[in-house]
BALOBA-1460 file (C-alpha; in Angstrom, 3 decimals):
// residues 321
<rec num="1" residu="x" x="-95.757" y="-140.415" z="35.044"/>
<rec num="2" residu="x" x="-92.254" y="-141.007" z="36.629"/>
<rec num="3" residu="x" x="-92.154" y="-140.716" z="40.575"/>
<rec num="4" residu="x" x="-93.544" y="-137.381" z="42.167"/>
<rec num="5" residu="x" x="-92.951" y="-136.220" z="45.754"/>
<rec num="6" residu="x" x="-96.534" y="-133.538" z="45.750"/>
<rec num="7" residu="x" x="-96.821" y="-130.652" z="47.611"/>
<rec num="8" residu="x" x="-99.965" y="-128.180" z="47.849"/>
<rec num="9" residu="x" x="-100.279" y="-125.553" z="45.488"/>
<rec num="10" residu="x" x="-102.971" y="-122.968" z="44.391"/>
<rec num="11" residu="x" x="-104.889" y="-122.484" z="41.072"/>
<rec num="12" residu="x" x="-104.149" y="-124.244" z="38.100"/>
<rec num="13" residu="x" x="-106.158" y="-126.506" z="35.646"/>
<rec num="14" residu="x" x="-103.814" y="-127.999" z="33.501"/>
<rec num="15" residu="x" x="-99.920" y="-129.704" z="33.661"/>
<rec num="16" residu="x" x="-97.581" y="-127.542" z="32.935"/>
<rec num="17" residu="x" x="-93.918" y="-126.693" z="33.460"/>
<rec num="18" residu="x" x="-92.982" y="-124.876" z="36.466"/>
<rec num="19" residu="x" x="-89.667" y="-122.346" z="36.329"/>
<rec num="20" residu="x" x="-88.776" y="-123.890" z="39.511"/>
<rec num="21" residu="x" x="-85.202" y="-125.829" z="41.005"/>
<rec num="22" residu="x" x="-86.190" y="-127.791" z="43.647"/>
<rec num="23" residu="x" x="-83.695" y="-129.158" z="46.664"/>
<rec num="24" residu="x" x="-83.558" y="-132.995" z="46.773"/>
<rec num="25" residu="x" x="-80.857" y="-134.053" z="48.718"/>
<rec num="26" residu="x" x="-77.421" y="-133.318" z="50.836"/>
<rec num="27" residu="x" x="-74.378" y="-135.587" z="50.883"/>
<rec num="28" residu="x" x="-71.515" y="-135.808" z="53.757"/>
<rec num="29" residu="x" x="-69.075" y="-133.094" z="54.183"/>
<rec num="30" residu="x" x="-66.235" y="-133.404" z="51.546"/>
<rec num="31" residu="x" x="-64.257" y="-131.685" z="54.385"/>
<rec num="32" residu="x" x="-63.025" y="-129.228" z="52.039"/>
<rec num="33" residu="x" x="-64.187" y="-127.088" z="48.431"/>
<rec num="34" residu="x" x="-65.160" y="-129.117" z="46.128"/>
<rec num="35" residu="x" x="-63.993" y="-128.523" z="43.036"/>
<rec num="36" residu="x" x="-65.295" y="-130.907" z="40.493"/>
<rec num="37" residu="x" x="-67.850" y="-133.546" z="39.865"/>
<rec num="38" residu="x" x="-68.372" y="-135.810" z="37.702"/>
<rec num="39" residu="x" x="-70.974" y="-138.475" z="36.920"/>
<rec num="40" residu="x" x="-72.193" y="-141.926" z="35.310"/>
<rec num="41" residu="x" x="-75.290" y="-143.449" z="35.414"/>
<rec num="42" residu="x" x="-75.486" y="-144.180" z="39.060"/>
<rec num="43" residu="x" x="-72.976" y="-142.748" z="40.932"/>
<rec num="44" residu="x" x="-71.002" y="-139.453" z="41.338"/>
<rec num="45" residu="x" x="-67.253" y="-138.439" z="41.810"/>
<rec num="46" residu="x" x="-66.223" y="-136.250" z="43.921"/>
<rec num="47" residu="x" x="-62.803" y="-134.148" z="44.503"/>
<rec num="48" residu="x" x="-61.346" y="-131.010" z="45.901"/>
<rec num="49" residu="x" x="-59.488" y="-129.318" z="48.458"/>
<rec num="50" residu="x" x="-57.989" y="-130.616" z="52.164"/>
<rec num="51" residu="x" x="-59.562" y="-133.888" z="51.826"/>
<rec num="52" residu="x" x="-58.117" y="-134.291" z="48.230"/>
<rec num="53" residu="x" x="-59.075" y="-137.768" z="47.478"/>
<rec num="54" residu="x" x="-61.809" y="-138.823" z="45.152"/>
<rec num="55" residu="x" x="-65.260" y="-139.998" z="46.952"/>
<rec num="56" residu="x" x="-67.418" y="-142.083" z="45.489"/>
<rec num="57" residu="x" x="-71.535" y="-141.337" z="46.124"/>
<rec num="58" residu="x" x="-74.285" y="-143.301" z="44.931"/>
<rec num="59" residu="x" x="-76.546" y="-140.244" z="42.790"/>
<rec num="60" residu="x" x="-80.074" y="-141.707" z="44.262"/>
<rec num="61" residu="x" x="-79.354" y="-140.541" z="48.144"/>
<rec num="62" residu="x" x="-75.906" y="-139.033" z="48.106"/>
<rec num="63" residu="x" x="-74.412" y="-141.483" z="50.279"/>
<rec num="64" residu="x" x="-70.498" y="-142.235" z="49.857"/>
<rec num="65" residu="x" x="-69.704" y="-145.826" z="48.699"/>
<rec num="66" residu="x" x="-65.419" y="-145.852" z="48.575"/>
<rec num="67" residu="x" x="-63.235" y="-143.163" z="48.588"/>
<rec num="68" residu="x" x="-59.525" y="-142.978" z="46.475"/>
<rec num="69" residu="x" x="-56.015" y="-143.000" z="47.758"/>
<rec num="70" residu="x" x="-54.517" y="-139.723" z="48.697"/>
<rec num="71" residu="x" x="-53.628" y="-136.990" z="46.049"/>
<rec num="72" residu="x" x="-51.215" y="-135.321" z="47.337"/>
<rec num="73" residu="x" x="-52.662" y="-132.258" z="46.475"/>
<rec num="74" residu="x" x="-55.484" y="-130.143" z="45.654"/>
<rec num="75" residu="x" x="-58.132" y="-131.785" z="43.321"/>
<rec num="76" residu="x" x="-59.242" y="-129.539" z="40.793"/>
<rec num="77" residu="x" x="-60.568" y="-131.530" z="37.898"/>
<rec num="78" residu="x" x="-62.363" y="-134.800" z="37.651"/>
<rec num="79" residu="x" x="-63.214" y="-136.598" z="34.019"/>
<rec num="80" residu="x" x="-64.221" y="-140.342" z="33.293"/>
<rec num="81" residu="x" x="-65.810" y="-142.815" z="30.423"/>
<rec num="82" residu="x" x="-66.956" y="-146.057" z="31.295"/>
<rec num="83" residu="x" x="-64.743" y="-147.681" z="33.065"/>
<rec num="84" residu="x" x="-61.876" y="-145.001" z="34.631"/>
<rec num="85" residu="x" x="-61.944" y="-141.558" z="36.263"/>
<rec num="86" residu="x" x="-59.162" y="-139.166" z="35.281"/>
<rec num="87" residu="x" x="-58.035" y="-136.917" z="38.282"/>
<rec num="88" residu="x" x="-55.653" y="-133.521" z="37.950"/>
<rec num="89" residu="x" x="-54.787" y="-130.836" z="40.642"/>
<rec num="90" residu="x" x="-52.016" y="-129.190" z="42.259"/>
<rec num="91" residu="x" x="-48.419" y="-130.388" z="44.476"/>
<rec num="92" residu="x" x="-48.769" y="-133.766" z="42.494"/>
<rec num="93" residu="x" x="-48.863" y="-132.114" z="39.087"/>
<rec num="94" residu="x" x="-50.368" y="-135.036" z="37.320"/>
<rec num="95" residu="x" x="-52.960" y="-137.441" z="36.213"/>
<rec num="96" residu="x" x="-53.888" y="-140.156" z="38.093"/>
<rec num="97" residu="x" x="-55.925" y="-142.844" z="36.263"/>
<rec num="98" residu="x" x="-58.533" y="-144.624" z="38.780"/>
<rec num="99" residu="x" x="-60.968" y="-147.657" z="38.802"/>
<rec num="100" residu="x" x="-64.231" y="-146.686" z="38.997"/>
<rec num="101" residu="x" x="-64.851" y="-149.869" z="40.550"/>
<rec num="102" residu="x" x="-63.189" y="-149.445" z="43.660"/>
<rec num="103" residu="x" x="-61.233" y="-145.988" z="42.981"/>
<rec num="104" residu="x" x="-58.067" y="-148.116" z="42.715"/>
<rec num="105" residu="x" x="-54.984" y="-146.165" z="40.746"/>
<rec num="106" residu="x" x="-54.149" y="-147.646" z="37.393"/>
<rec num="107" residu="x" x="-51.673" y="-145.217" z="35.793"/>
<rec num="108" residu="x" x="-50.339" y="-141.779" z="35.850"/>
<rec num="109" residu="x" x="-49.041" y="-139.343" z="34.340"/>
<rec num="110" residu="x" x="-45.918" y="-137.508" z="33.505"/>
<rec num="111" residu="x" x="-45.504" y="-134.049" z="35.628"/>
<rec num="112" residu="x" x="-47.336" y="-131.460" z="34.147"/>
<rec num="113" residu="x" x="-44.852" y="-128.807" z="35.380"/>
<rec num="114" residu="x" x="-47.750" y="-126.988" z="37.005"/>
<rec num="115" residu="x" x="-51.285" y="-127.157" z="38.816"/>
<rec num="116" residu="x" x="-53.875" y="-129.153" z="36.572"/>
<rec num="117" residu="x" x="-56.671" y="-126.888" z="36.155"/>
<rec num="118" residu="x" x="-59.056" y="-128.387" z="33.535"/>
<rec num="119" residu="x" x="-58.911" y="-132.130" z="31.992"/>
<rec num="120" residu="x" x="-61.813" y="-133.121" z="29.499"/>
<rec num="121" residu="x" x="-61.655" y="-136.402" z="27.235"/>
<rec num="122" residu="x" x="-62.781" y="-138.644" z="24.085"/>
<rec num="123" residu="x" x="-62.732" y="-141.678" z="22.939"/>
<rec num="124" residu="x" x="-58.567" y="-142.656" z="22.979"/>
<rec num="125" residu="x" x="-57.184" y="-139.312" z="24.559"/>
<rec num="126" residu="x" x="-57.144" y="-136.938" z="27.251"/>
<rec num="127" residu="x" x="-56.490" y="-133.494" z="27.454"/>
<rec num="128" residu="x" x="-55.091" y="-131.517" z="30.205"/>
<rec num="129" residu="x" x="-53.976" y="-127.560" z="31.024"/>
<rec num="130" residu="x" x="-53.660" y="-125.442" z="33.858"/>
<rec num="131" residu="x" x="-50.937" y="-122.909" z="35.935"/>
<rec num="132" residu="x" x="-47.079" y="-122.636" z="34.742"/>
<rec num="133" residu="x" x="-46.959" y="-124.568" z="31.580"/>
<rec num="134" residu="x" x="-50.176" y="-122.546" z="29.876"/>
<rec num="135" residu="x" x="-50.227" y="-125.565" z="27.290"/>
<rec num="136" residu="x" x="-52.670" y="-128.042" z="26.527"/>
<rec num="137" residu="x" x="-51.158" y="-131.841" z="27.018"/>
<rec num="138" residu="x" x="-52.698" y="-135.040" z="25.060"/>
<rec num="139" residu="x" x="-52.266" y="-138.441" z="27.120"/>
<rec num="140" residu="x" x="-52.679" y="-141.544" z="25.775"/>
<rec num="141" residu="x" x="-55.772" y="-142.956" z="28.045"/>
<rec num="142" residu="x" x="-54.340" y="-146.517" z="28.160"/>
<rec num="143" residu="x" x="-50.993" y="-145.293" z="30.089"/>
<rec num="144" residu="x" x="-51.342" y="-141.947" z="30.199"/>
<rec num="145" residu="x" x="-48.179" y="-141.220" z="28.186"/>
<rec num="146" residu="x" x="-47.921" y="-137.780" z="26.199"/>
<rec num="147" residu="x" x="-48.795" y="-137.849" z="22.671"/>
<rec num="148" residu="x" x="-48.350" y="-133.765" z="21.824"/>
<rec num="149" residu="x" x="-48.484" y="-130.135" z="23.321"/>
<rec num="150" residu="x" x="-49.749" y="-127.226" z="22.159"/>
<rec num="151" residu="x" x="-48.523" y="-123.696" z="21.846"/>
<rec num="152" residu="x" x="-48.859" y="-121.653" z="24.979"/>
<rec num="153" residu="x" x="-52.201" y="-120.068" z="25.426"/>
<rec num="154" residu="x" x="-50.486" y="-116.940" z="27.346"/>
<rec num="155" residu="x" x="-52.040" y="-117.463" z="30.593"/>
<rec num="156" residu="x" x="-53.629" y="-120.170" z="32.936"/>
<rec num="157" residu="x" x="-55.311" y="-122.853" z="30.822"/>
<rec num="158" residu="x" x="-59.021" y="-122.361" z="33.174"/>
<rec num="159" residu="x" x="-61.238" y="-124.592" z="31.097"/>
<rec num="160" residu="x" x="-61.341" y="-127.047" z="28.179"/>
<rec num="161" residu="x" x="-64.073" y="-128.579" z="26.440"/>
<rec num="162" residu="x" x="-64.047" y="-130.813" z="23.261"/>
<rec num="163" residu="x" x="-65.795" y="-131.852" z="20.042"/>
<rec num="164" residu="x" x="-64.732" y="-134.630" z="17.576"/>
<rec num="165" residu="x" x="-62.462" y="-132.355" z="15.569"/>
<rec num="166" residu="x" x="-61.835" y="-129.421" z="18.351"/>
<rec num="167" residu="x" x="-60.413" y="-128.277" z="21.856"/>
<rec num="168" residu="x" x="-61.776" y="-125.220" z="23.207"/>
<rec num="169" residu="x" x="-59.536" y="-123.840" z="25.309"/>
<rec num="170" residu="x" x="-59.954" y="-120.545" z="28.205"/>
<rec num="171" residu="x" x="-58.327" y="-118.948" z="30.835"/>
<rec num="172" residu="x" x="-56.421" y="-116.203" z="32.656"/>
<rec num="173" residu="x" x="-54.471" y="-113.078" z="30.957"/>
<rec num="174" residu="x" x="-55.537" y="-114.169" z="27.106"/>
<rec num="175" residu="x" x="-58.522" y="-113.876" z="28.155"/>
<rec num="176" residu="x" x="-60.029" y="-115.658" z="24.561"/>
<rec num="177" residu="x" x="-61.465" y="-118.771" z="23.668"/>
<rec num="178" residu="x" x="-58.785" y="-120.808" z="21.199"/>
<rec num="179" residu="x" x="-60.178" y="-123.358" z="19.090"/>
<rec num="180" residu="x" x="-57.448" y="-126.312" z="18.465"/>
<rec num="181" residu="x" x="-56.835" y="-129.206" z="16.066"/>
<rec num="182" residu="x" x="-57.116" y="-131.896" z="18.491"/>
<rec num="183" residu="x" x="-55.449" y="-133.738" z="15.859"/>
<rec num="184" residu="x" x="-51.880" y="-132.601" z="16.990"/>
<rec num="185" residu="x" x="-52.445" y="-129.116" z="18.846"/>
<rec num="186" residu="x" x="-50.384" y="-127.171" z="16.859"/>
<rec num="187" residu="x" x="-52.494" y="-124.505" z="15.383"/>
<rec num="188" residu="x" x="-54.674" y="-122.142" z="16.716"/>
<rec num="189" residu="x" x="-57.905" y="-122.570" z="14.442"/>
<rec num="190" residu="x" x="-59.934" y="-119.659" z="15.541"/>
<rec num="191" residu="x" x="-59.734" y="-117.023" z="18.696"/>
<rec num="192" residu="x" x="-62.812" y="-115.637" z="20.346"/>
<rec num="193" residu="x" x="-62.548" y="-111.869" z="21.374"/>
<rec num="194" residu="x" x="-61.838" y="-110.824" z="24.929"/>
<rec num="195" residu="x" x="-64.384" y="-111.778" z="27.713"/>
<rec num="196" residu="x" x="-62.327" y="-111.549" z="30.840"/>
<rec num="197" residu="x" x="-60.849" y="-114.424" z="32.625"/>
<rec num="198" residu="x" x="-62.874" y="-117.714" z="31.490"/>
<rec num="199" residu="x" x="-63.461" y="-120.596" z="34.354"/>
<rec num="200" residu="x" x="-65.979" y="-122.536" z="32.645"/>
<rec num="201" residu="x" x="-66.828" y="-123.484" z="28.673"/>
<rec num="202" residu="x" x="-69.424" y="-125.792" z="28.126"/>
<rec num="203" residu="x" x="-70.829" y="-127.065" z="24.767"/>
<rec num="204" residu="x" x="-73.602" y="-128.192" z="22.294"/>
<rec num="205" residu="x" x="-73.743" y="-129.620" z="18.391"/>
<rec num="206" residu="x" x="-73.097" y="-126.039" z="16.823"/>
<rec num="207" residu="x" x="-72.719" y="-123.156" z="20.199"/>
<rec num="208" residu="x" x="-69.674" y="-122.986" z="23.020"/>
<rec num="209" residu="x" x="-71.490" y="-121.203" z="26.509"/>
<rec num="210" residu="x" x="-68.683" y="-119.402" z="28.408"/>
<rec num="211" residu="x" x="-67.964" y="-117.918" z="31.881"/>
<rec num="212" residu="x" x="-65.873" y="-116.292" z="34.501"/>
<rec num="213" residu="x" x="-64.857" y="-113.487" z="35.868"/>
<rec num="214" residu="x" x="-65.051" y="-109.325" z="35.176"/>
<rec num="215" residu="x" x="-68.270" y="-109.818" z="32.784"/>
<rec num="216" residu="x" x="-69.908" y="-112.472" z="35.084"/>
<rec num="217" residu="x" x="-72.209" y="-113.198" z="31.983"/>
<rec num="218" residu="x" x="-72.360" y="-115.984" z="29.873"/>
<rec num="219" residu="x" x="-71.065" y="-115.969" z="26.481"/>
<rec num="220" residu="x" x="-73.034" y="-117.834" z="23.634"/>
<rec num="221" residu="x" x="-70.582" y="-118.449" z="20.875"/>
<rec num="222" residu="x" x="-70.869" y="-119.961" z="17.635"/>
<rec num="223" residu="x" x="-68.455" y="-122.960" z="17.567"/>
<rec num="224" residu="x" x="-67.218" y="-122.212" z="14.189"/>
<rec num="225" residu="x" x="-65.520" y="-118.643" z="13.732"/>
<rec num="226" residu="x" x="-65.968" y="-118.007" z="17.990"/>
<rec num="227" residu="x" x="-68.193" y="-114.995" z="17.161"/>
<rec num="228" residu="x" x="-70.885" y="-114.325" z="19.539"/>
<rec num="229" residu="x" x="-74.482" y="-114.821" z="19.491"/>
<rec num="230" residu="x" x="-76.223" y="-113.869" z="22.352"/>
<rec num="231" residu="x" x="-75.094" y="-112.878" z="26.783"/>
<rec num="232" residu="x" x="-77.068" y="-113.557" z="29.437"/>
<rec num="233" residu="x" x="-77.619" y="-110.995" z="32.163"/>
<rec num="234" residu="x" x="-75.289" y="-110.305" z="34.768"/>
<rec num="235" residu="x" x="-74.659" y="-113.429" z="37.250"/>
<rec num="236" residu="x" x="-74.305" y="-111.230" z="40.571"/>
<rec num="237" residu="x" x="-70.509" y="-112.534" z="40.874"/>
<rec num="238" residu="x" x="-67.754" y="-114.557" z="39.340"/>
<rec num="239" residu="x" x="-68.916" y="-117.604" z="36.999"/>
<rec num="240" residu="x" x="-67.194" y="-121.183" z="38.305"/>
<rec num="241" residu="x" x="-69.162" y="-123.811" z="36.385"/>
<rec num="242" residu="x" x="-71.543" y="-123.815" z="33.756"/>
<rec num="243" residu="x" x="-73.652" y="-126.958" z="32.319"/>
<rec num="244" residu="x" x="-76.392" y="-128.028" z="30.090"/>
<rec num="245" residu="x" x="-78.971" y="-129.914" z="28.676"/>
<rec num="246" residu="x" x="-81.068" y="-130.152" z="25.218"/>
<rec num="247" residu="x" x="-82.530" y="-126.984" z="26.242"/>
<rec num="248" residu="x" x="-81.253" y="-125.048" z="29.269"/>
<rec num="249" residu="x" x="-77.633" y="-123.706" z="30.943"/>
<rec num="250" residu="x" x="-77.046" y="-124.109" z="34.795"/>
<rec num="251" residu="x" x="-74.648" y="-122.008" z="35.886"/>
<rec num="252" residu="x" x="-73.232" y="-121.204" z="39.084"/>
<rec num="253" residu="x" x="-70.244" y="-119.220" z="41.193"/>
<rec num="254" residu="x" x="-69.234" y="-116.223" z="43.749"/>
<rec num="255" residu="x" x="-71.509" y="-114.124" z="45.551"/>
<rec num="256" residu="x" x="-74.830" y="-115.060" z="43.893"/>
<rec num="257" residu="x" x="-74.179" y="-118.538" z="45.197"/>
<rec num="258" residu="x" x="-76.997" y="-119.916" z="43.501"/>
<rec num="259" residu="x" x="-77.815" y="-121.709" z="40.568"/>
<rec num="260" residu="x" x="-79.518" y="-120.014" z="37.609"/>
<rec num="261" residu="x" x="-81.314" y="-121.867" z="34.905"/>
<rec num="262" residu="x" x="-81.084" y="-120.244" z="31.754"/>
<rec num="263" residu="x" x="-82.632" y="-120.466" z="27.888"/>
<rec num="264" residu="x" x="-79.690" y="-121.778" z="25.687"/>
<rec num="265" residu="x" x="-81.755" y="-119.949" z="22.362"/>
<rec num="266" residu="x" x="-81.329" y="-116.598" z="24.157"/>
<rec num="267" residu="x" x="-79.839" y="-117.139" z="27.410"/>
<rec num="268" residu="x" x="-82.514" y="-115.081" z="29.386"/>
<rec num="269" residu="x" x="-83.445" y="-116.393" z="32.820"/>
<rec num="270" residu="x" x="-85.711" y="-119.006" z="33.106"/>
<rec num="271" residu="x" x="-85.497" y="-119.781" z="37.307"/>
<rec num="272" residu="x" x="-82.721" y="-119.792" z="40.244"/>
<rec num="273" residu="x" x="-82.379" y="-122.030" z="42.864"/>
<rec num="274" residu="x" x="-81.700" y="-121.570" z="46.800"/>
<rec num="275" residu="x" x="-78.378" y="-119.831" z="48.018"/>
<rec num="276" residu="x" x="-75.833" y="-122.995" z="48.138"/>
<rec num="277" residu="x" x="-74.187" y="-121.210" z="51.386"/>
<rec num="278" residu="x" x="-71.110" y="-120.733" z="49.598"/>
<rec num="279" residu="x" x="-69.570" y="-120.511" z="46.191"/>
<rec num="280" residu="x" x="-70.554" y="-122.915" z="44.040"/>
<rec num="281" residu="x" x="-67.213" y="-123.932" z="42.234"/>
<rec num="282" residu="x" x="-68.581" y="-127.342" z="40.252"/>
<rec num="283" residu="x" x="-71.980" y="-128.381" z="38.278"/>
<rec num="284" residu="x" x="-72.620" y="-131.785" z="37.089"/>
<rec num="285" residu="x" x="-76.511" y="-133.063" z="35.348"/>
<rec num="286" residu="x" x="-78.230" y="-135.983" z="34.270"/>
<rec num="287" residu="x" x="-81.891" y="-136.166" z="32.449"/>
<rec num="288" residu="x" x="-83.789" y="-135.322" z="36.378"/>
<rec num="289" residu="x" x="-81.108" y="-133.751" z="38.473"/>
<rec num="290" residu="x" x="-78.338" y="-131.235" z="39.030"/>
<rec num="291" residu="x" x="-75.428" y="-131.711" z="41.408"/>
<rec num="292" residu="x" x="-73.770" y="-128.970" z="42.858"/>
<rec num="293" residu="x" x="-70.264" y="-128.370" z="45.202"/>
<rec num="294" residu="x" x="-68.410" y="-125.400" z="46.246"/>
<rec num="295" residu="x" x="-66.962" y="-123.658" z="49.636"/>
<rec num="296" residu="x" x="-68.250" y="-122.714" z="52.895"/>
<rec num="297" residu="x" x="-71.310" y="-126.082" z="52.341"/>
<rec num="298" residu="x" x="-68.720" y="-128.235" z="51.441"/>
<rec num="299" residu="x" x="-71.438" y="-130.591" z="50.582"/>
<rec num="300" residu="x" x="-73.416" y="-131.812" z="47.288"/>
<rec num="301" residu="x" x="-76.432" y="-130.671" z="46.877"/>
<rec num="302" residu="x" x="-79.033" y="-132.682" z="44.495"/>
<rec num="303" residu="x" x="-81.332" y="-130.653" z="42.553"/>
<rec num="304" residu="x" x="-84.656" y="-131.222" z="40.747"/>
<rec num="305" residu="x" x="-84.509" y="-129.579" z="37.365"/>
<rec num="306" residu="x" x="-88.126" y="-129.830" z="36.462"/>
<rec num="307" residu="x" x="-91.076" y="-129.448" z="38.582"/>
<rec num="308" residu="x" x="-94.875" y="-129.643" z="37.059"/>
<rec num="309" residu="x" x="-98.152" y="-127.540" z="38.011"/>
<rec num="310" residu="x" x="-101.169" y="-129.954" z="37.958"/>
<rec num="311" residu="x" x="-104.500" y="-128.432" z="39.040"/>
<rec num="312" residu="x" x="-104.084" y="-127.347" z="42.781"/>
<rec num="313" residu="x" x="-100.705" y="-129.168" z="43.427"/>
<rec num="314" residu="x" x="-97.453" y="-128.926" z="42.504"/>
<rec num="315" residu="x" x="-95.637" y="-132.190" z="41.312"/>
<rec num="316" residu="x" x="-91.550" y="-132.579" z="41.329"/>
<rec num="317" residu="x" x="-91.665" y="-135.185" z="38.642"/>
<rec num="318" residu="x" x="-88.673" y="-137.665" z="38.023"/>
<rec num="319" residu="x" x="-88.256" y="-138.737" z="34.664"/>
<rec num="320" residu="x" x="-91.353" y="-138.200" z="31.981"/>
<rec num="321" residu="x" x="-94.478" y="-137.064" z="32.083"/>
C-alpha cells in the first residue's frame, strides 16, 4: 500500500472504494483567474488573468519554483510535451513557446488575429483557435510557423481536443462539435448536433465528453459519426473544464463551484468535492490527484481522487493498493 494520511471512521470490515474527493493541498495566490493548467510528471503550469505569466509549482506541495516573462495579456490556454510549454491568450494574440526548464521563451508565433482560446498538441504540431478568426491554426512546434487553417467554425473556437487522425473542435454560436482532418484542416469530417455553447471537450480511445453552457450537462459522444451516447445530470451552472481518467470524468464550472466525479460508462454521479470558493475555470489529473483553478480562490487546489474504507478507518491512499 502506497502512502495513507488515516482518519477515524465507523463500521466497515473490508477495503473498499470510497465515493469520496478529498482536499490535499493549496498553492500561492496566482493573483488573478486561472485559466489553465497543465502538468508533467512533477510539476504543474500555471496561467491566467492580471498576473498573466506562467508559474511554475512543484505537484507534491504546490509550492512555485520559477515563474515566465510577461504575456502581455490574458492567459487562457496552457499545453506542453516533454520538453516545452505552449502558451495562448488575449492582447498578444499568439503563441509563445517556453522552456520548461526555466520558463525561458524559445519561439512564437505569428498573430492569430484574435484572443487564443484553446491550444492542444501532438507529436510535430500544434493547434490553436479562439475569438475573431473562428479558425483552427496548425504551427509547426519547432518555430511555431503556420502550416494550414481551417474553414471558419462560425463562432468562437472554445475548445479543441485531438486524436492521431482528428481535431475536435467547439465553441460559441455553432454551437456543434466538428471533427477535422488534422491532416490539412480542410474538411469538416463529421458535425455533432447542437448542445449550446461548448467550453470544454475532453477525450478517450473511442468517446468525446463535452461541456458548457445552456445544457450544463455533459455530452458523451461517440468519436466516430458525433452521435450521442449518454448526458449526465444537470451540473448546477455553466461547465468550464472537464477531465478524465481510465474510468471517471471530473468536471467543474459556475455556480456549483465544485468538482463532480462522474462514471464515463453512463456518466451518473459517482461523488463531488468541496465548494472551490469560486468558479472553477481549469482541471488538470494525474494517476492520485486532481488540480483545480478558477476565480474568486485564485489558488490551486490539490485533490485526492481515491480514498479507501478499511475496517473502522478511512485511508486516503496514494498510488495502489
Amino acid at each position: 500500500m502506497g502512502e495513507a494520511i488515516i482518519a477515524r471512521r465507523g463500521g466497515g470490515a473490508s477495503l473498499k472504494e470510497a465515493n469520496e474527493i478529498i482536499f490535499s493541498a493549496e498553492s500561492i495566490d496566482y493573483g488573478g483567474i486561472i485559466y489553465s493548467i497543465t502538468s508533467d510528471d512533477n510539476y504543474l503550469y500555471v496561467g491566467g488573468y492580471t498576473t498573466q505569466k506562467v508559474y511554475k509549482l512543484n505537484k507534491s506541495n504546490l509550492s512555485k519554483v520559477a515563474e515566465s516573462i510577461d504575456y502581455g495579456g490574458d492567459i487562457y490556454s496552457i499545453t506542453s510535451d516533454d520538453n516545452y510549454i505552449y502558451v495562448g491568450g488575449d492582447t498578444t494574440q499568439k503563441v509563445y513557446k517556453l522552456n520548461k526548464s526555466n520558463l525561458s521563451k524559445v519561439a512564437e508565433s505569428i498573430d492569430y488575429g484574435g484572443t487564443i482560446q484553446s491550444i492542444t498538441s501532438d507529436d510535430n504540431y500544434i493547434y490553436m483557435g479562439g475569438y475573431t478568426t473562428r479558425k483552427v491554426y496548425k504551427l509547426n512546434k519547432s518555430d511555431l510557423s503556420k502550416v494550414a487553417e481551417s474553414t471558419s467554425y462560425g463562432g468562437t473556437i472554445q475548445s479543441i481536443t485531438s486524436d492521431d487522425n482528428y481535431l475536435y473542435v467547439g465553441g460559441a454560436t455553432t454551437r456543434k462539435v466538428y471533427k477535422l482532418n488534422k491532416s490539412d484542416l480542410s474538411m469538416v469530417v463529421a458535425s455533432s448536433s447542437y448542445y449550446g455553447d461548448i467550453y470544454s471537450i475532453t477525450s478517450d480511445d473511442n468517446y468525446l465528453y463535452v461541456g458548457g453552457e445552456n445544457t450544463q450537462k455533459v455530452y458523451k459522444l461517440n468519436k466516430s459519426n458525433l452521435s450521442k451516447v449518454a448526458e449526465s445530470i444537470d451540473y448546477g451552472g455553466t461547465i468550464y473544464s472537464i477531465t478524465s481518467d481510465d474510468n471517471y470524468i471530473y468536471v467543474g464550472g459556475y455556480t456549483t463551484q465544485k468538482v463532480y466525479k462522474l462514471n464515463k460508462s453512463d456518466l451518473s454521479k459517482v461523488a463531488e468535492s468541496i465548494g472551490y470558493g469560486g468558479t472553477i475555470v481549469s482541471i488538470t489529473s494525474d494517476d492520485n490527484y486532481l488540480y483545480v483553478g478558477g476565480d474568486t480562490t485564485q489558488k490551486v487546489y490539490k485533490l485526492n481522487k481515491v480514498a479507501y474504507l478499511y475496517k473502522n478507518l478511512k485511508l486516503v491512499v496514494i498510488g495502489s493498493v
